[in-house]
N, C-alpha and C positions, 0 to 999 in steps of 0.2 A: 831169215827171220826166225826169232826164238817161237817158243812153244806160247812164254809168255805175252810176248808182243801179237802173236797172232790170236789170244784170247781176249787181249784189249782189244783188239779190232772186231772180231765176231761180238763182244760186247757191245758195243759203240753200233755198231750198224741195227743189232736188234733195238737197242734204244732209243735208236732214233727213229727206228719202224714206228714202235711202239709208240713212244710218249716224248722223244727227244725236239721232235719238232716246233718250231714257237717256244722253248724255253731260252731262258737266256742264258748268255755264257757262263755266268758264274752260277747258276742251278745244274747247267751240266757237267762243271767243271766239279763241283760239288760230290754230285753223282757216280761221277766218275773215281772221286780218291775214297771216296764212302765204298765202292766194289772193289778198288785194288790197295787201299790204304797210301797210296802215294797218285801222283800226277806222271806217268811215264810218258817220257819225250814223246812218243811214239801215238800214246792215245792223244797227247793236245795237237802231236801237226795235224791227227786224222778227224777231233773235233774242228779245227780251221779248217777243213777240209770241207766236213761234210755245212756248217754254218756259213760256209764262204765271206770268210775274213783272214787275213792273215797270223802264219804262223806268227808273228811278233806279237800281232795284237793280245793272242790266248796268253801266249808268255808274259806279256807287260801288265795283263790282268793278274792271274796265277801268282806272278813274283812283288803285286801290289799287296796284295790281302796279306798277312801273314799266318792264317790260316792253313796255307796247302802246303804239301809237303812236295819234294822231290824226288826223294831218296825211301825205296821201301824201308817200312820202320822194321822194328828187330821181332823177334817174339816176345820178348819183354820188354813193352816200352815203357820205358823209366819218364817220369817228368817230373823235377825238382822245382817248387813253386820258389819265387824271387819276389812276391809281393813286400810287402811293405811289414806287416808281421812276422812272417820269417823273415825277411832282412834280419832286422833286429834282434833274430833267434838265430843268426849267423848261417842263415841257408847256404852262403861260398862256399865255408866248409864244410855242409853237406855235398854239395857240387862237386867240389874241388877232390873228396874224397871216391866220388863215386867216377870220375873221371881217372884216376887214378888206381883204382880197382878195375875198370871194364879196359884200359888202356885207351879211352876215347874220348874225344870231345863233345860240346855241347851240338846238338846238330849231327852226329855223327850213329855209325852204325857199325857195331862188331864186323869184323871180317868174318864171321859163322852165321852172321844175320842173328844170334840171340837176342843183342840187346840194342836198343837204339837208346839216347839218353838227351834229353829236352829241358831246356830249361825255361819256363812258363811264367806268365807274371802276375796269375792268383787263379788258386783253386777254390778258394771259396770256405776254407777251412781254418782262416786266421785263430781262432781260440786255441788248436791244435798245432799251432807251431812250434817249429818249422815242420813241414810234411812234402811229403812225395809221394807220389801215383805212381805204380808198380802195376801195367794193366788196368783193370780194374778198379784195382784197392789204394782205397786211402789210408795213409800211414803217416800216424802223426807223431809230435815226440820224436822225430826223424835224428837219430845219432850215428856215428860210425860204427857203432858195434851192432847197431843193426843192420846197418848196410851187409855187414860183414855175414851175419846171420840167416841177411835175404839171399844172397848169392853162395851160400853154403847148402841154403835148401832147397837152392835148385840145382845146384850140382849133384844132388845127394837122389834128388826127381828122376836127374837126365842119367847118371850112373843106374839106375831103378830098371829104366826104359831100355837101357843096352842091355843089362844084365837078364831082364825077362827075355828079350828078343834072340837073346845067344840062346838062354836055354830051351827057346819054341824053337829053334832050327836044327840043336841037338838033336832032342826028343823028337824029331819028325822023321 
């Protein structure tokens, strides 16, 4: 068992100490990608576990909603809005570019875990079209040369964080 699979379980069992009892599946399932940012295989067989329903049931829940995720997200989770606004402001080719920049698809998640990249269908920012969620931040006016911009500056971040770290292990 990973390190990680065994701290969804110690999670799981304290929460159902605590407060997990009498909720329903989809509040604990909830609960559960809200502490690990995904649904790992491992914590939904051990919520049908502790609820006493079947593993299928959690999964035919989980894979209903389109809410939950499977797959830990990246550090930078990308989410390109496809509403009906950006449409028309041609959000594809925002998509389509930043798929092709991260070398990944929609749903998908860098082999480094940096970036996971989502494509959504309104964030609520229609006047701002097309726009993308970068974490946090909303970003509107969304073009390739910003794409290009975004991912330059975190390169520029993550080159920052090596380069301090080599020279704190020098100096020591």
């Amino acid at each position: 068992m990973t390190e990680e699979e065994q701290a969804v379980l110690d999670w799981l069992g304290e929460y159902f100490r605590k407060q997990g009892s009498g909720k329903s599946l989809i509040t604990v399932l909830l609960a559960l990608q809200e502490k690990f940012g995904y649904l790992p295989g491992q914590g939904m067989r051990e919520v049908a576990r502790l609820m006493g329903v079947s593993a299928a049931n959690v999964y035919g829940v989980a894979t209903f909603y389109n809410r939950f995720r499977f797959n830990p997200p990246g550090r930078h989770e990308i989410k390109v809005c496809m509403g009906t606004a950006c449409h028309i402001k041609r959000a594809d080719k925002i998509l389509d570019h930043w798929k092709r920049r991260l070398e990944i698809g929609a749903g998908e998640v860098t082999p480094d875990r940096e970036y996971s990249l989502e494509r959504v269908a309104c964030v609520g920012c229609c006047t701002l079209a097309p726009v993308t969620v970068v974490g946090d931040e909303v970003i509107g006016n969304m073009s390739t040369s910003k794409i290009d911009g975004i991912l330059l500056g975190h390169d520029l971040d993550r080159k920052q964080k090596v380069d301090g770290a080599t020279r704190e292990t020098e100096g020591a």
